[in-house]
Each structure stands twice: as structure tokens, then as C-alpha cells.
VOPAGU-2260 file (C-alpha; in pm, 1 decimal, decimal comma):
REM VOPAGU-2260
SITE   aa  ch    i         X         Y         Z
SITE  UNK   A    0   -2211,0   -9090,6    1822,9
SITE  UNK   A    1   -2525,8   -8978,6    1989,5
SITE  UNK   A    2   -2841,2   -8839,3    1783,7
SITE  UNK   A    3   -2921,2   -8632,8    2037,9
SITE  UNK   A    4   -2632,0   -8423,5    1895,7
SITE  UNK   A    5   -2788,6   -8104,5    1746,0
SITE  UNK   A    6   -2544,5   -7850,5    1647,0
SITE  UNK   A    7   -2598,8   -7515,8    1809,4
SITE  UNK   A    8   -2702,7   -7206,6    1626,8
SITE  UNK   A    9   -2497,6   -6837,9    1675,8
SITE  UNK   A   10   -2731,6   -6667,3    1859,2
SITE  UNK   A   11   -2752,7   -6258,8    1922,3
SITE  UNK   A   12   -2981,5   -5998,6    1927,2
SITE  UNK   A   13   -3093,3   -6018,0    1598,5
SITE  UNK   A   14   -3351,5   -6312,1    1606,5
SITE  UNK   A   15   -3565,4   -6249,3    1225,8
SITE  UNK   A   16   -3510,5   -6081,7     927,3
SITE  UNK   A   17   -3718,1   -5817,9    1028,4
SITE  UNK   A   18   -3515,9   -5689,2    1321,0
SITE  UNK   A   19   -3247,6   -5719,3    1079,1
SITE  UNK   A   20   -3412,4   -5461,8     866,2
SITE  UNK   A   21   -3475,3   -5192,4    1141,7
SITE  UNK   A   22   -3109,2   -5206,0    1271,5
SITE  UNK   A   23   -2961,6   -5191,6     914,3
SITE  UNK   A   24   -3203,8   -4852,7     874,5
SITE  UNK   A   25   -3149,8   -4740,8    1277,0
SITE  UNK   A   26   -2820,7   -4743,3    1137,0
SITE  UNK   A   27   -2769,8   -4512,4     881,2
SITE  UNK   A   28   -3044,0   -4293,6     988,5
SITE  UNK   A   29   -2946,4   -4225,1    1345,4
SITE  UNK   A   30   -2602,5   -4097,1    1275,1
SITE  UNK   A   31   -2763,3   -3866,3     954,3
SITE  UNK   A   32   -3046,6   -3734,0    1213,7
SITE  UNK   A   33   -2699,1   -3665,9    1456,1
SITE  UNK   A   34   -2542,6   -3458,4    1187,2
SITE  UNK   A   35   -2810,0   -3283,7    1083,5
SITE  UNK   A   36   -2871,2   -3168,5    1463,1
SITE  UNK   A   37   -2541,0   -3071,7    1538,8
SITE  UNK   A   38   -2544,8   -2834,0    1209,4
SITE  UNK   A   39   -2860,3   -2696,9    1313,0
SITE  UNK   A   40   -2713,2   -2598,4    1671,2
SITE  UNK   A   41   -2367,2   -2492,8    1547,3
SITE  UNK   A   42   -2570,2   -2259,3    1281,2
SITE  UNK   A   43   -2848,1   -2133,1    1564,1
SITE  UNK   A   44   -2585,9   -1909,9    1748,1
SITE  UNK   A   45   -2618,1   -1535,8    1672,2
SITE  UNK   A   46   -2278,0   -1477,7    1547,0
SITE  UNK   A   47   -2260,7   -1171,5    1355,7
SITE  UNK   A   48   -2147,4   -1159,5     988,5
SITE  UNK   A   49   -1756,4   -1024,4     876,4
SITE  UNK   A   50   -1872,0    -647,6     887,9
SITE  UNK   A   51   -2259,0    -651,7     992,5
SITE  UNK   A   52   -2176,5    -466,3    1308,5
SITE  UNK   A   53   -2000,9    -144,3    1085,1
SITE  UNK   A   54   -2026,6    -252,1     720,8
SITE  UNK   A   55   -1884,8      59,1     610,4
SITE  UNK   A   56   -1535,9      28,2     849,1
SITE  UNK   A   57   -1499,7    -330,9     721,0
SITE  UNK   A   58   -1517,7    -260,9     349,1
SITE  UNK   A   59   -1260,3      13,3     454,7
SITE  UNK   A   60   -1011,3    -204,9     606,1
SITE  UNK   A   61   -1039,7    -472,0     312,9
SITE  UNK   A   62    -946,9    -209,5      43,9
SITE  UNK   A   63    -704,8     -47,1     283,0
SITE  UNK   A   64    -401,4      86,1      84,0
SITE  UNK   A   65    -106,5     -80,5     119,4
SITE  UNK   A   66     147,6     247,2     104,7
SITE  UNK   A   67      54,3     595,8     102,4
SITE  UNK   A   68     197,2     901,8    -103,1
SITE  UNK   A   69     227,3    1208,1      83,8
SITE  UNK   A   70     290,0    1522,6    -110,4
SITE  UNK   A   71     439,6    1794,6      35,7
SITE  UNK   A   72     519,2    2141,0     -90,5
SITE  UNK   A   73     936,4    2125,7    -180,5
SITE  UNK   A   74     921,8    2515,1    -264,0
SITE  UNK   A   75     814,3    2597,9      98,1
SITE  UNK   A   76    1022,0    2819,9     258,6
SITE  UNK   A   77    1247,3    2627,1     545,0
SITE  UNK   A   78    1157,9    2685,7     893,7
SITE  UNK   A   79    1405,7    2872,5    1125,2
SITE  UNK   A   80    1595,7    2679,1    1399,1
SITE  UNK   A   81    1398,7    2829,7    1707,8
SITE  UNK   A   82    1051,4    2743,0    1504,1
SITE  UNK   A   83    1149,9    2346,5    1495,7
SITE  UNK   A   84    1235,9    2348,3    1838,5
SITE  UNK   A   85     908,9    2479,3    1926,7
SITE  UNK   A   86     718,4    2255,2    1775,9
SITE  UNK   A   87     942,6    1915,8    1770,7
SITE  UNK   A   88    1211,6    1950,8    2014,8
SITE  UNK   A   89    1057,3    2157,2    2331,5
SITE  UNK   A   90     876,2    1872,5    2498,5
SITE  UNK   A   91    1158,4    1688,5    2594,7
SITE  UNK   A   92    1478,4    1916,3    2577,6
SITE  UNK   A   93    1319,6    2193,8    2756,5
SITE  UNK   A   94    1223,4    1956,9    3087,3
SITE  UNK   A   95    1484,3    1687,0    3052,2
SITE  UNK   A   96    1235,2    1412,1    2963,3
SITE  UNK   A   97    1457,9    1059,1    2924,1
SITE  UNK   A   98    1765,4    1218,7    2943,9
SITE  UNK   A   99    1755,5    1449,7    2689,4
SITE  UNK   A  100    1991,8    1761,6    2782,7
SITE  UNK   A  101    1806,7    2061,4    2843,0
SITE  UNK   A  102    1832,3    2388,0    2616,7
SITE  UNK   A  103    2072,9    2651,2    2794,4
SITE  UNK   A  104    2220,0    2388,5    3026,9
SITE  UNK   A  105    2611,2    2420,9    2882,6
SITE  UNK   A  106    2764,4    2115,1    3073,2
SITE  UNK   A  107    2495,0    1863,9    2970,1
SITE  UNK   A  108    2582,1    1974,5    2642,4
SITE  UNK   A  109    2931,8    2037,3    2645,7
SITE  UNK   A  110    3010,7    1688,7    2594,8
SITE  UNK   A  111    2783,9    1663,0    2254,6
SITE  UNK   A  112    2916,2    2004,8    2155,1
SITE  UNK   A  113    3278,9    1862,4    2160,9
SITE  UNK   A  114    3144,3    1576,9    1864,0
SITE  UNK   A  115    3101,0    1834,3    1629,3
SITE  UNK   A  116    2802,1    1976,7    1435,0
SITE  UNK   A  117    2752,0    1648,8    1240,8
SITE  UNK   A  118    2769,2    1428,9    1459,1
SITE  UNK   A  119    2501,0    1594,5    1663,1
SITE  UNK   A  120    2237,5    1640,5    1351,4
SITE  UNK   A  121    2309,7    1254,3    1282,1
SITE  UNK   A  122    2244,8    1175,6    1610,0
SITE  UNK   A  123    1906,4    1359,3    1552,0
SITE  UNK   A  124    1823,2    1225,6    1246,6
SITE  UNK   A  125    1876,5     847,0    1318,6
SITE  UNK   A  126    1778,2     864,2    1717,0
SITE  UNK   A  127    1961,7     831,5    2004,8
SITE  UNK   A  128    1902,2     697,8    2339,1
SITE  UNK   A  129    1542,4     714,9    2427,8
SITE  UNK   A  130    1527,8     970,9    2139,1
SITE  UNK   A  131    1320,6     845,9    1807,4
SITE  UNK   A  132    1488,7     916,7    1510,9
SITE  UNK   A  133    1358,4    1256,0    1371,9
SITE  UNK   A  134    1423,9    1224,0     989,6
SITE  UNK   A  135    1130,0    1178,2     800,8
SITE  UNK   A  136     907,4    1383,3     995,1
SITE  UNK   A  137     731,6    1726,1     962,6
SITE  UNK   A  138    1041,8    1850,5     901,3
SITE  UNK   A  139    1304,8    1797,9     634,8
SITE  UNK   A  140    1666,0    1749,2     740,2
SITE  UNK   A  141    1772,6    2088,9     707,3
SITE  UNK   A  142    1507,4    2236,9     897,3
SITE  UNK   A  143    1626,4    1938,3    1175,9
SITE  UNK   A  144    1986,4    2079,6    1175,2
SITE  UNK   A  145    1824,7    2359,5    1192,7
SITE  UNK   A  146    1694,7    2313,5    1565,8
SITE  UNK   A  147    2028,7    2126,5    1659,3
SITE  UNK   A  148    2256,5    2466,9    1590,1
SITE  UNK   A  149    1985,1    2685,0    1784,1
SITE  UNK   A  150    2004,4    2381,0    2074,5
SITE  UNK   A  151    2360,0    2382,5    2080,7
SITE  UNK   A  152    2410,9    2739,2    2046,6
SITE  UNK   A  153    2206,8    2846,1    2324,5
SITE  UNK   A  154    2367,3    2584,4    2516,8
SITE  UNK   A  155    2738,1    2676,9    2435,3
SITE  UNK   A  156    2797,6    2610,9    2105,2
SITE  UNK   A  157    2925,5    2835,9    1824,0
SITE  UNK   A  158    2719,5    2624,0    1512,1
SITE  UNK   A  159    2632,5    2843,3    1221,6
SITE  UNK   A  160    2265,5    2786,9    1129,3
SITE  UNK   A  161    2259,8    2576,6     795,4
SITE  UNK   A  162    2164,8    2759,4     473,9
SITE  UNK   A  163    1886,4    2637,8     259,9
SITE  UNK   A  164    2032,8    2354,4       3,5
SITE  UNK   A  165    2091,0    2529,1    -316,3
SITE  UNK   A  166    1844,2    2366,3    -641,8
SITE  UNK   A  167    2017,7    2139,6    -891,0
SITE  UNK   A  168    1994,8    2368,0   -1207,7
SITE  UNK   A  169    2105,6    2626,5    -962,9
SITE  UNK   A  170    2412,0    2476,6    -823,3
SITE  UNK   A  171    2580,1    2414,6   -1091,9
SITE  UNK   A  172    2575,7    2793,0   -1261,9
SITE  UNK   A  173    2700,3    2934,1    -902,3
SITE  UNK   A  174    2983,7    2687,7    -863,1
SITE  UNK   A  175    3076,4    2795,5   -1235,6
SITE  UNK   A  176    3032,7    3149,5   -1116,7
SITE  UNK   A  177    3266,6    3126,9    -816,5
SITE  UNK   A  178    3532,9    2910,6    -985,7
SITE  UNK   A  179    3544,4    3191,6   -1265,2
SITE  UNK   A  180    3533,3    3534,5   -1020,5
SITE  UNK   A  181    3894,4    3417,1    -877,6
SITE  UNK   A  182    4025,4    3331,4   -1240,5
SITE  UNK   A  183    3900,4    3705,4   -1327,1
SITE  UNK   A  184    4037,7    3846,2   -1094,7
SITE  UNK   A  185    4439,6    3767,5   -1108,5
């Protein structure tokens, strides 16, 4: 062969061991220089903290309770019939809202009437229609039953106005009471 045959070096960018050095560095540096930037902008922005703006509203809502205990007075005496109207039932059974059957208006209500008294205060209770249910409220279910009989009765109805549930310890002496008067009495 030919001794003009020289054997051709790789050549590239890199020509000496010094720019060699400075690309090795350019490349570790550069991208640490990149990453330090972006933290600094993503950190720059005025973002304000979990509760800086009301510090006091945010503690409140982290140590918000998770049920609540509401204590009522169970000695209080029961509100009539014409009372819980007023103050639960008027706004919609006096205009009509939704449907509801208005107070006094006997064939709207002769329907319900016809269901029985029961019927009607479960109705109340657990909601009907567009009605929400009403148990559980201000008022206690007897007070609800209540404002059904003075509904139905000025609409048409002949309901007699529940009584006041009788206490425990006191429910059992009457019954004995009454079971005894007609044993007495023969």
C-alpha cells in the first residue's frame, strides 16, 4: 500500500484539553445557575401565606368543630298550634308558595284531610313536595302537629290539638291509676 496513507483523526468541536475542561464545567454549572433562577422567580411572586390575609378566620376554620351540641330547654312549655304557624308555617301556607295549600282554603285541603291526622304530621315532619322536612327544627314534633291540627282545622278538619307527651316516671303511675279506677269501681 501507499505511505501516503495517514489514518484520519475524529474530529469535533472539542480541539484541546482545555476546551474540554470549560464544556465539562459549562455543563454542570449552566443547568445549576437554571435551577437556581427558576426558584428565585417561582418564589418572587407575592402570594400571600395560608391565613395572612385574616389570621384569626383561618385558625378558626382549622379548629372548626366537627359536630355541635345544642341544648335546649326540655321543660319549656310547648307552643300552641296557631304560635307555630306563625312563626314556621305562615310564609308559605298563607300565600300558596310551591304549592302549599293555603290556611282556610277547605278544597285544597280536603284531599289531605281525608289521609288522616297522621299522615298529615308525617308528611310535615319528613317533607313533602317542595316542602323541607320540618322535624328537627325550632320546634319539637309535638309542637309541629301542633300547627298541622290548627292548619287543618281552620281549613275543614275536625283534628283535636295534641296534648303535651306525658314524662316517663309520670306515665307509668297514671296508666296504673287508670287501669285501677275501673277495677274500683265494679
Amino acid at each position: 500500500m501507499s505511505d501516503n496513507h495517514h489514518e484520519e483523526a475524529h474530529t469535533g468541536p472539542i480541539k484541546n484539553p482545555k476546551q474540554l475542561l470549560v464544556a465539562v464545567l459549562a455543563s454542570f454549572v449552566i443547568p445549576i445557575f437554571a435551577i437556581i433562577g427558576l426558584v428565585l422567580y417561582v418564589t418572587s411572586a407575592d402570594k400571600p401565606a395560608a391565613g395572612a390575609v385574616n389570621p384569626e378566620k383561618a385558625i378558626a376554620e382549622r379548629l372548626q368543630k366537627v359536630g355541635m351540641v345544642e341544648v335546649r330547654d326540655a321543660n319549656r312549655p310547648l307552643k300552641s298550634g296557631e304560635d307555630v304557624f306563625k312563626a314556621q308555617c305562615t310564609a308559605c301556607h298563607t300565600s300558596g308558595a310551591a304549592g302549599a295549600p293555603k290556611v282556610g282554603d277547605a278544597a285544597a285541603w280536603s284531599a289531605r284531610i281525608k289521609t288522616g291526622f297522621e299522615t298529615l304530621v308525617q308528611s310535615a315532619l319528613k317533607g313533602k313536595g317542595a316542602m323541607a322536612p320540618q322535624g328537627g327544627g325550632d320546634f319539637n314534633d309535638t309542637e309541629i302537629a301542633r300547627a298541622v291540627a290548627y292548619m287543618a282545622n281552620a281549613s275543614g278538619g275536625k283534628f283535636e290539638e295534641p296534648a303535651a307527651p306525658a314524662a316517663e316516671g309520670a306515665a307509668a303511675p297514671a296508666a296504673d291509676a287508670a287501669a285501677a279506677a275501673p277495677a274500683a269501681s265494679r
